[in-house]
DSSP file (Angstrom, degrees, kcal/mol; ACC not computed):
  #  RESIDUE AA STRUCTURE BP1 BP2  ACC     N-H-->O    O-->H-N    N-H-->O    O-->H-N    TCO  KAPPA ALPHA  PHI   PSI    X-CA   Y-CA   Z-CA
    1    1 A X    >>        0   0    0      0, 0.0     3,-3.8     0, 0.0     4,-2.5   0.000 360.0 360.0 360.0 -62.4   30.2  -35.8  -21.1
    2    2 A X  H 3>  +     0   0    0      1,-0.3     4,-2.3     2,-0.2     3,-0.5   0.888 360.0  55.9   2.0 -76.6   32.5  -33.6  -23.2
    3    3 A X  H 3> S+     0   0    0      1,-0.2     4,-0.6     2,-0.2    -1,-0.3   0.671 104.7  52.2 -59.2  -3.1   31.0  -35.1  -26.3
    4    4 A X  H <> S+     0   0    0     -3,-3.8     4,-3.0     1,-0.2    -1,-0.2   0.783 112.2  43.9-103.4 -27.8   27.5  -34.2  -25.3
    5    5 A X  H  X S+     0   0    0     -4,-2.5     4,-1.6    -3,-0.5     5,-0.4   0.885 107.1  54.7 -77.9 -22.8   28.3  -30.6  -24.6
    6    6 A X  H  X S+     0   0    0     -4,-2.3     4,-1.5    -5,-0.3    -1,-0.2   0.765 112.8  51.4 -79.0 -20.6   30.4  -30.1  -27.7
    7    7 A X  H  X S+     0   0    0     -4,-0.6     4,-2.5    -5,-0.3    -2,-0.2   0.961 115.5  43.0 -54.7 -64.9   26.8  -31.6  -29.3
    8    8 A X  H  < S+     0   0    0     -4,-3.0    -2,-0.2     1,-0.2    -1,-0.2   0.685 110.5  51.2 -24.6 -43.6   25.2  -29.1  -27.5
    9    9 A X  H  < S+     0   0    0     -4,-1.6    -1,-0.2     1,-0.2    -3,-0.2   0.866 109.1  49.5 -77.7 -69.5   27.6  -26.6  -28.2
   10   10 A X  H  < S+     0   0    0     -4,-1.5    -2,-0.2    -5,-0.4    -1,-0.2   0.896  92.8  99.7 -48.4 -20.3   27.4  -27.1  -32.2
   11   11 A X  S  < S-     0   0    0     -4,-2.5     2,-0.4     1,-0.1    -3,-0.0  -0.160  77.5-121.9 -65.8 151.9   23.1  -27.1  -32.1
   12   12 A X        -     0   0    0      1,-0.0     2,-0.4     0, 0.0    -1,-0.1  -0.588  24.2-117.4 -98.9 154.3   21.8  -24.1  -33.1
   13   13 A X        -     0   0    0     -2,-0.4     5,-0.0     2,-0.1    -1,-0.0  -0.612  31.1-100.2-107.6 155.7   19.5  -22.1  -30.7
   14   14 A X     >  -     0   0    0     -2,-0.4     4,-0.5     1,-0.2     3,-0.1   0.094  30.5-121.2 -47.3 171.0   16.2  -21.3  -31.3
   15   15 A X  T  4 S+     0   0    0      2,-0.2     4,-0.2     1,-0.1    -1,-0.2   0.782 112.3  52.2 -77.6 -40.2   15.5  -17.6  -32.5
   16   16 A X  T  4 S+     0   0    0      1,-0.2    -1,-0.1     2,-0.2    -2,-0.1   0.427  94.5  72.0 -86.7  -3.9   13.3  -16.7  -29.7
   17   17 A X  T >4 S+     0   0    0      1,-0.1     3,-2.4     2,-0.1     4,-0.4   0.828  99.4  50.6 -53.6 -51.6   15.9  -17.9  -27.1
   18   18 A X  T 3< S+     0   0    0     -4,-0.5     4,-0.4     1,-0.3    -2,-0.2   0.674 109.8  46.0 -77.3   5.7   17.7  -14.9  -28.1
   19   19 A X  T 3> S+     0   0    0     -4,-0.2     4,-1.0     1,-0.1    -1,-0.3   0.381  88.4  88.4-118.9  17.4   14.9  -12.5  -27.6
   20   20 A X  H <> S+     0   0    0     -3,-2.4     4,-1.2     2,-0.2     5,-0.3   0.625  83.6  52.9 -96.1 -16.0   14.1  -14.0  -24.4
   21   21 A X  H  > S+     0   0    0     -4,-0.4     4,-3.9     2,-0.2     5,-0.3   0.968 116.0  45.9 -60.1 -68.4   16.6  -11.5  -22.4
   22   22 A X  H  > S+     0   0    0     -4,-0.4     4,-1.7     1,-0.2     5,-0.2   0.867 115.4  43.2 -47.5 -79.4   14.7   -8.6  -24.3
   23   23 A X  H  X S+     0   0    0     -4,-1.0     4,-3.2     2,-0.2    -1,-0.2   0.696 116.0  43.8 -77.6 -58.1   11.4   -9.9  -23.6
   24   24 A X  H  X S+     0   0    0     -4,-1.2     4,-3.6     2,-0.3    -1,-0.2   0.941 117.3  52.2 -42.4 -78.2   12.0  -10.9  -19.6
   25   25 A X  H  X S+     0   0    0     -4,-3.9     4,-1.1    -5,-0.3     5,-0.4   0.975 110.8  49.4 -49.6 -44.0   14.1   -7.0  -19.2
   26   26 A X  H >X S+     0   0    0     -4,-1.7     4,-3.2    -5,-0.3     3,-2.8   0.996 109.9  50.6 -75.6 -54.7   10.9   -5.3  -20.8
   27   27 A X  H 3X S+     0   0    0     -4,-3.2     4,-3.6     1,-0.3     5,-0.3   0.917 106.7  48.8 -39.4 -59.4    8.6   -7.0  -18.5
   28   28 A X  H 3X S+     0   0    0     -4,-3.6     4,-1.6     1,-0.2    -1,-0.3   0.682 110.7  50.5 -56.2 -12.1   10.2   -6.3  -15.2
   29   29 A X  H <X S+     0   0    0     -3,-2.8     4,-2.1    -4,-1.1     5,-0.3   0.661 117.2  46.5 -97.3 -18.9   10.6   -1.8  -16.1
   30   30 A X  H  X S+     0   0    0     -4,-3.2     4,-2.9    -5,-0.4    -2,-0.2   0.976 112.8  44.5 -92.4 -35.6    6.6   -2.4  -17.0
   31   31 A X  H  X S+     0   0    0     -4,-3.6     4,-1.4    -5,-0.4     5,-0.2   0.910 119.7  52.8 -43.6 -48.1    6.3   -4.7  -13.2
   32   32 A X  H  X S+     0   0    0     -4,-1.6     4,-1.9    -5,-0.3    -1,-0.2   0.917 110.0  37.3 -52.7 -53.8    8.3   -1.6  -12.3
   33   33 A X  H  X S+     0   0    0     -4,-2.1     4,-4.0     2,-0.2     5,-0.3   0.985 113.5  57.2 -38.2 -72.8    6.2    1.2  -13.6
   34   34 A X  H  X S+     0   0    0     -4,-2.9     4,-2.3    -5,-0.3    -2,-0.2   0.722 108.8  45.3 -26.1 -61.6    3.2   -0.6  -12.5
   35   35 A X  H  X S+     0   0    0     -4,-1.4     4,-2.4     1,-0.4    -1,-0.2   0.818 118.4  48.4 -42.3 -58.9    4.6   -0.8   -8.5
   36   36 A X  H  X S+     0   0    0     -4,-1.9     4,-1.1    -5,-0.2    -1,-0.4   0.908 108.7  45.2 -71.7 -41.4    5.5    2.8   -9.1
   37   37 A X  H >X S+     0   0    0     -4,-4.0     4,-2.0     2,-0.2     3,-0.7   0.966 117.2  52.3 -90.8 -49.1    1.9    4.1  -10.7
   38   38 A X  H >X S+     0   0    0     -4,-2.3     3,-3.1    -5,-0.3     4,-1.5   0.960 110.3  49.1 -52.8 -74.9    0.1    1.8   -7.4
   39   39 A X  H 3X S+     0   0    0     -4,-2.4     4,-0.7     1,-0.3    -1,-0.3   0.591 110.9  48.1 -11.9 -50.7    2.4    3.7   -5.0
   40   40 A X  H <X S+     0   0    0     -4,-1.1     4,-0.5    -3,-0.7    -1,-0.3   0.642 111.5  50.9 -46.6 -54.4    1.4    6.7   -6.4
   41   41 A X  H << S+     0   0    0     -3,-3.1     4,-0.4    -4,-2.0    -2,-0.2   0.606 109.2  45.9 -67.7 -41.2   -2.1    5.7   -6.2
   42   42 A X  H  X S+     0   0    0     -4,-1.5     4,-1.7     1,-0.2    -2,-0.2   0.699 104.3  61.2 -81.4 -31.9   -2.3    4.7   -2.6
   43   43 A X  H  X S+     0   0    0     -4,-0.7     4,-1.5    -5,-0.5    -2,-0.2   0.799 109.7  44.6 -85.0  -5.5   -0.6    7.5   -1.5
   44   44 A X  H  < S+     0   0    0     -4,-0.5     4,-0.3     2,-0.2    -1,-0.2   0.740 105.6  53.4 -85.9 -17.3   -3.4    9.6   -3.0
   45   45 A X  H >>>S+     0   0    0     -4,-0.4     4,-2.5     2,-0.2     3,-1.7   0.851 112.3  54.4 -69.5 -53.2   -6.3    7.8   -2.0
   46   46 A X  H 3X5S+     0   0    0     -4,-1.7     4,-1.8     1,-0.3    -2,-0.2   0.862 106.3  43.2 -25.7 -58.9   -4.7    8.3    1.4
   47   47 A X  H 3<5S+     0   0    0     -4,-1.5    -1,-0.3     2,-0.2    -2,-0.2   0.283 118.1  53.4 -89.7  -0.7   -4.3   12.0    1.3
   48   48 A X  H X>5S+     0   0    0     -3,-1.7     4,-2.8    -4,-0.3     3,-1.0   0.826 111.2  47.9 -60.2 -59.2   -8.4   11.7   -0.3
   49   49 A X  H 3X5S+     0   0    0     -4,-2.5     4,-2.5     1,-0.3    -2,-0.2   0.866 113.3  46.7 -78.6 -59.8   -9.3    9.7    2.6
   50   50 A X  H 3<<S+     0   0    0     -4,-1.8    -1,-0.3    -5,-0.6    -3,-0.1   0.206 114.2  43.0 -71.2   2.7   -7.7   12.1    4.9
   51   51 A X  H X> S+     0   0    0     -3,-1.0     3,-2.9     2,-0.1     4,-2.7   0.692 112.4  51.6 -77.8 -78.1   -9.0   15.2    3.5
   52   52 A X  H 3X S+     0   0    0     -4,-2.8     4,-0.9     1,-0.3    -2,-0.2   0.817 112.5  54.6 -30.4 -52.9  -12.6   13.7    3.2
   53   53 A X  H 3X S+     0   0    0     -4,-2.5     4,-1.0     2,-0.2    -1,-0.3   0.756 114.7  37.0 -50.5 -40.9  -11.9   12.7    7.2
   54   54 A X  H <> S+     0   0    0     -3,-2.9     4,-2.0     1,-0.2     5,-0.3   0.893 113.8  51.7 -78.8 -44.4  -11.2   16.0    8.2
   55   55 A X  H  X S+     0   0    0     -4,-2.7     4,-0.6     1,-0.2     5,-0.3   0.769 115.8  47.5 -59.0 -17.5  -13.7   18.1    6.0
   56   56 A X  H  X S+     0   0    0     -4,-0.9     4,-1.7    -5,-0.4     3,-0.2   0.961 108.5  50.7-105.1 -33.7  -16.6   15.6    7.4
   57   57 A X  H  < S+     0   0    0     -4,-1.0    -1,-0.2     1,-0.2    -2,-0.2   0.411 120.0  39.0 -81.5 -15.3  -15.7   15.8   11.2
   58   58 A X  H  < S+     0   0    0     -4,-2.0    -1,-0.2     2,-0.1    -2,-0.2   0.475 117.1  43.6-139.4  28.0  -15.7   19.5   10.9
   59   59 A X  H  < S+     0   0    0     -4,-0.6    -2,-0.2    -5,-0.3    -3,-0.1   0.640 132.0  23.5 -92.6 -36.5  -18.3   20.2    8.8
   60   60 A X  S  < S+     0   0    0     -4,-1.7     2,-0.3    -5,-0.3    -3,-0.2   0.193  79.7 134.5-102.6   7.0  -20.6   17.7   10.5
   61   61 A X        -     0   0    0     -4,-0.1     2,-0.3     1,-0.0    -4,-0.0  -0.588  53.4-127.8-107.4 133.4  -19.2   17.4   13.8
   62   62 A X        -     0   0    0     -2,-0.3     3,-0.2     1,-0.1    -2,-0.1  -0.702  39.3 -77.1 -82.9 134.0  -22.4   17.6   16.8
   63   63 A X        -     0   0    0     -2,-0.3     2,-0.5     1,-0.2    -1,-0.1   0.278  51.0-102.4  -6.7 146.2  -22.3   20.1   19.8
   64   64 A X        -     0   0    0      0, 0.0     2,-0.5     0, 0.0    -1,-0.2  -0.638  46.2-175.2-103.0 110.6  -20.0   19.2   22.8
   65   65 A X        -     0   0    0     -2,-0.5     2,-0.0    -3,-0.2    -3,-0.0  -0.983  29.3-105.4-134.1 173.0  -22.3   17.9   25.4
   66   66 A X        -     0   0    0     -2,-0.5     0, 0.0     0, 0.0     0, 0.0  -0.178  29.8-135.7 -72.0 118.9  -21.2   16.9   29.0
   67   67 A X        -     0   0    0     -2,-0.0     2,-0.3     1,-0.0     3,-0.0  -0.541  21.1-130.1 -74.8-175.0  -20.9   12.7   29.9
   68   68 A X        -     0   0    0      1,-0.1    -1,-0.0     2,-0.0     2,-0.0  -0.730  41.3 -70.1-115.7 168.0  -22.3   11.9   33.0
   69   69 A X        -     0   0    0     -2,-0.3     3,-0.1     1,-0.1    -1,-0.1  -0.429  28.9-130.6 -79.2 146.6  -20.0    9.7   35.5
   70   70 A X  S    S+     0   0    0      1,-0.2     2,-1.1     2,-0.0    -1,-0.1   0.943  89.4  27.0 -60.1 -69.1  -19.2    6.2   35.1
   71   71 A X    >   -     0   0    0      1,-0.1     3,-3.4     2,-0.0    -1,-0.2  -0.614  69.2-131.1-111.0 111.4  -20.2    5.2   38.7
   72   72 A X  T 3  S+     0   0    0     -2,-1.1    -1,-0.1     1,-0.2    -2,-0.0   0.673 100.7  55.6 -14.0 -20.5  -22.7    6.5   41.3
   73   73 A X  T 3  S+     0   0    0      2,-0.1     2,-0.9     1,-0.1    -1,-0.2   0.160  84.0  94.5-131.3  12.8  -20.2    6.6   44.4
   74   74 A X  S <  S-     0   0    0     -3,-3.4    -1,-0.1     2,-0.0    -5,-0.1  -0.790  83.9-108.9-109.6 121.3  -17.6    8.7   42.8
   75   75 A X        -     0   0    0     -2,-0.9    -2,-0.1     1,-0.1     6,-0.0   0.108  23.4-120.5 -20.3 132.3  -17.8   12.7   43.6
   76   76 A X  S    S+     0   0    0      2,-0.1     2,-0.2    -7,-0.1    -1,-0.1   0.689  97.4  23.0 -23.7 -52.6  -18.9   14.9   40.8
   77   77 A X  S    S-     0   0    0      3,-0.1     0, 0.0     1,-0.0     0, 0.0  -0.628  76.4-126.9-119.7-178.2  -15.7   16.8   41.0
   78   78 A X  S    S+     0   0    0     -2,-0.2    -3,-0.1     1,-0.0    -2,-0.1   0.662 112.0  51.9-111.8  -5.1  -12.9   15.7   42.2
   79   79 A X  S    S+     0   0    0     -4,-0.0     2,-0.7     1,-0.0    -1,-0.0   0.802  82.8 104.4 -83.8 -23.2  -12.9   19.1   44.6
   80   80 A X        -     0   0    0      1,-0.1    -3,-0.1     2,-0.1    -5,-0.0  -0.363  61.6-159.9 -59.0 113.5  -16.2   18.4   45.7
   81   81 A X              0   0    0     -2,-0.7    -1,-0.1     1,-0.2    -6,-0.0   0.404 360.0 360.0 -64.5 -12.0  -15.8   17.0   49.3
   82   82 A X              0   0    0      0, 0.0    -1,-0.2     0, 0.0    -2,-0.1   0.475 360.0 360.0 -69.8 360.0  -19.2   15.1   50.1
């Protein structure tokens, strides 16, 4: 086993082995950016979405009217005594 690493050892490595560190580090800060720029992204559709939500519900929002009661048998009020 020795001898096979000391083969090993003496071969010469490829060129693009040593530019694979480089290549591998650059990827992950742009997988980084990227992550960060989505983040970014979401939280603004968010705060869109939640603007839009308020602006529509009280621009658009219909006149308060009155339900009527679930069931027949219960008083009107709950101070009405009949």
């Amino acid at each position: 086993m020795d001898d096979e690493l000391r083969i090993l050892n003496a071969a010469d490595l490829p060129a693009a082995l040593d530019a694979l560190d480089e290549r591998v580090l650059h990827l992950l800060a742009a997988r980084r950016r990227e992550a960060a720029a989505m983040r970014r992204t979401v939280a603004l559709a968010a705060f869109v979405s939640l603007g839009g939500g308020v602006i529509a519900g009280s621009a658009f929002a219909p006149s308060a009217v009155a339900a009527s009661p679930l069931t027949p048998f219960a008083p009107v009020s709950p101070l009405d005594s009949r």
